[in-house]
Short mmCIF file of the C-alpha atoms (twelve columns), coordinates in Angstrom:
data_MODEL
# 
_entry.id   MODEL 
# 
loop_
_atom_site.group_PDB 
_atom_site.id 
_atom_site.type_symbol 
_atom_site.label_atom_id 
_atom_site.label_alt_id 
_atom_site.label_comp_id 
_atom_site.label_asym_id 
_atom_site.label_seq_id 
_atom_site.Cartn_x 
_atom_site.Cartn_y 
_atom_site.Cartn_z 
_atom_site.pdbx_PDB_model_num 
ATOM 1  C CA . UNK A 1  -1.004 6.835   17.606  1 
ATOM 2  C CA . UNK A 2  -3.933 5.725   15.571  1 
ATOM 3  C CA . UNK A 3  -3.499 2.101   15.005  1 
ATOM 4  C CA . UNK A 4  -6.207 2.347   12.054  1 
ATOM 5  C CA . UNK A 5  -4.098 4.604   9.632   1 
ATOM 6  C CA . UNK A 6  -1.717 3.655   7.884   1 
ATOM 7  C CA . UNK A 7  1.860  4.470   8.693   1 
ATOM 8  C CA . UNK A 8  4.531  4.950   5.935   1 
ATOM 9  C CA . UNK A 9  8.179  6.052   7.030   1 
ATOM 10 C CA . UNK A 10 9.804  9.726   5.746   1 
ATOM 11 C CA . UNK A 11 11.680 7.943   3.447   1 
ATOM 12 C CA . UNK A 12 9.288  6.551   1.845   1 
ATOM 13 C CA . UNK A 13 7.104  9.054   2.005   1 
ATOM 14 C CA . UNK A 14 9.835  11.174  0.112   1 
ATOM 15 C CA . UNK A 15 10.066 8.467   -2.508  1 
ATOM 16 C CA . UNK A 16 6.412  8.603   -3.472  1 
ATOM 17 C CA . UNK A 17 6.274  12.346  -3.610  1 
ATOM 18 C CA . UNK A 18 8.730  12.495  -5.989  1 
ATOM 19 C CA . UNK A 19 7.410  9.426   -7.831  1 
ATOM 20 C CA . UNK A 20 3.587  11.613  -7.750  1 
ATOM 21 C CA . UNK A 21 5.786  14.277  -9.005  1 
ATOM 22 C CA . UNK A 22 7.462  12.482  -11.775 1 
ATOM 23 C CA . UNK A 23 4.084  10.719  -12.887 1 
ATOM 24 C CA . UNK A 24 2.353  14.509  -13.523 1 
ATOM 25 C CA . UNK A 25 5.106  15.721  -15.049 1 
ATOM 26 C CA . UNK A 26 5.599  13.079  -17.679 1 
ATOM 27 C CA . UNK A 27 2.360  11.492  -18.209 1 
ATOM 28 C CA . UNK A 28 0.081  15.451  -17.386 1 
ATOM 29 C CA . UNK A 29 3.111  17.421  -18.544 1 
ATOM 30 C CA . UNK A 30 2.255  19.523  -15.126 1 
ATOM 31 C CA . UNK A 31 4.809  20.557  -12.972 1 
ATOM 32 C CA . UNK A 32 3.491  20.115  -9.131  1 
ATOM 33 C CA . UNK A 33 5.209  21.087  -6.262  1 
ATOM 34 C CA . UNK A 34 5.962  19.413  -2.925  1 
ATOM 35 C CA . UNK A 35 2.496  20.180  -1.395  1 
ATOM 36 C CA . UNK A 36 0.922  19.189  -3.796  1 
ATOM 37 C CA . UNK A 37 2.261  16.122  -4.244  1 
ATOM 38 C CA . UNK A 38 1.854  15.141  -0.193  1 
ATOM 39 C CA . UNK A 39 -1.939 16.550  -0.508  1 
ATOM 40 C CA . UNK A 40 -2.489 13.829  -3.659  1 
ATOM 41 C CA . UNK A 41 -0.492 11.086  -1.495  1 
ATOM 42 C CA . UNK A 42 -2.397 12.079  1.831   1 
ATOM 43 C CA . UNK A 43 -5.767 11.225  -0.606  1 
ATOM 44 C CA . UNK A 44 -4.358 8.091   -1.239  1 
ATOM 45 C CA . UNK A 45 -3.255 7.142   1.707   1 
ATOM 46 C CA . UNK A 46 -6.641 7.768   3.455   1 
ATOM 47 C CA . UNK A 47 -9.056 7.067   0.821   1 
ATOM 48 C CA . UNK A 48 -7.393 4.067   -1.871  1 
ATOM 49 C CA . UNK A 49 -4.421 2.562   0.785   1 
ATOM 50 C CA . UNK A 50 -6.656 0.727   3.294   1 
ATOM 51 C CA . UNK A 51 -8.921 -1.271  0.462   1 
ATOM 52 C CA . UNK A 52 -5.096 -2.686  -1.178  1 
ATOM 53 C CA . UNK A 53 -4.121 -3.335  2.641   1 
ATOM 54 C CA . UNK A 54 -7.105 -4.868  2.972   1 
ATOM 55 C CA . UNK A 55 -6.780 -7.331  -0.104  1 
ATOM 56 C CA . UNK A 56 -3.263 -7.846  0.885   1 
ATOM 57 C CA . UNK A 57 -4.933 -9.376  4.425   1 
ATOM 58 C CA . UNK A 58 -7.431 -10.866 2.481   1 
ATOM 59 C CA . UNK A 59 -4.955 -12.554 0.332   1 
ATOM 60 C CA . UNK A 60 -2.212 -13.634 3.261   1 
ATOM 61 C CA . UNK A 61 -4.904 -15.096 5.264   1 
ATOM 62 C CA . UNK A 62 -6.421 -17.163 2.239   1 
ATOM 63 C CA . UNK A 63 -2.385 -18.190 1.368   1 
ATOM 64 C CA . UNK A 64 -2.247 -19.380 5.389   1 
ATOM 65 C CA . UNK A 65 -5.211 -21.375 5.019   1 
ATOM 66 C CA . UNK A 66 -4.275 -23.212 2.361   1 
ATOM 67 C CA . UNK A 67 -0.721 -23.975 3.540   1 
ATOM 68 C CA . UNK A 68 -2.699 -25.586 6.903   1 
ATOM 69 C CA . UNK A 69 -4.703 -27.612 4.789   1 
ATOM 70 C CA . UNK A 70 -1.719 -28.750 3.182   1 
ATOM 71 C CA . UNK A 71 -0.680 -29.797 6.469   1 
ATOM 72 C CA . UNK A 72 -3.190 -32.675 6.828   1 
ATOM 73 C CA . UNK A 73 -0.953 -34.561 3.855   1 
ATOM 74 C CA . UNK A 74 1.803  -35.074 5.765   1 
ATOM 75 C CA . UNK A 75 -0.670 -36.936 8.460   1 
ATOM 76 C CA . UNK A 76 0.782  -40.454 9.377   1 
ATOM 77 C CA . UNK A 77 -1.628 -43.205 9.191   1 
# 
């Protein structure tokens, strides 16, 4: 197993093919099928997933920080 990709369960993986499927159809009016759909999410997941993982790190490590800074207030003197 490649520890670097990103790993999404069948279920959800379902869920966004059908949500990719719904999006085209309403908002293209274009009616894709199921491979498709996992060839646009395989894109996604490989290409645009790791940069909003990334921020999501990014942001949880900068949330941490501050919450051990906050920690110093609570210092008896």
């Amino acid at each position: 197993m490649n520890n670097n990709k990103i790993q999404i369960s069948k279920e959800k993986r379902d869920y966004m093919i059908s949500e990719i499927k719904t999006y085209f159809s309403k908002e293209r009016n274009e009616d894709l099928g199921d491979l498709a759909s996992m060839i646009i999410l395989d894109f996604f997941i490989e290409k645009l997933a790791p940069e909003f993982y990334n921020q999501g790190v990014y942001d949880s490590q900068k949330y941490m920080m501050d919450r051990v800074e906050d920690l110093l207030e609570i210092q008896k003197y």
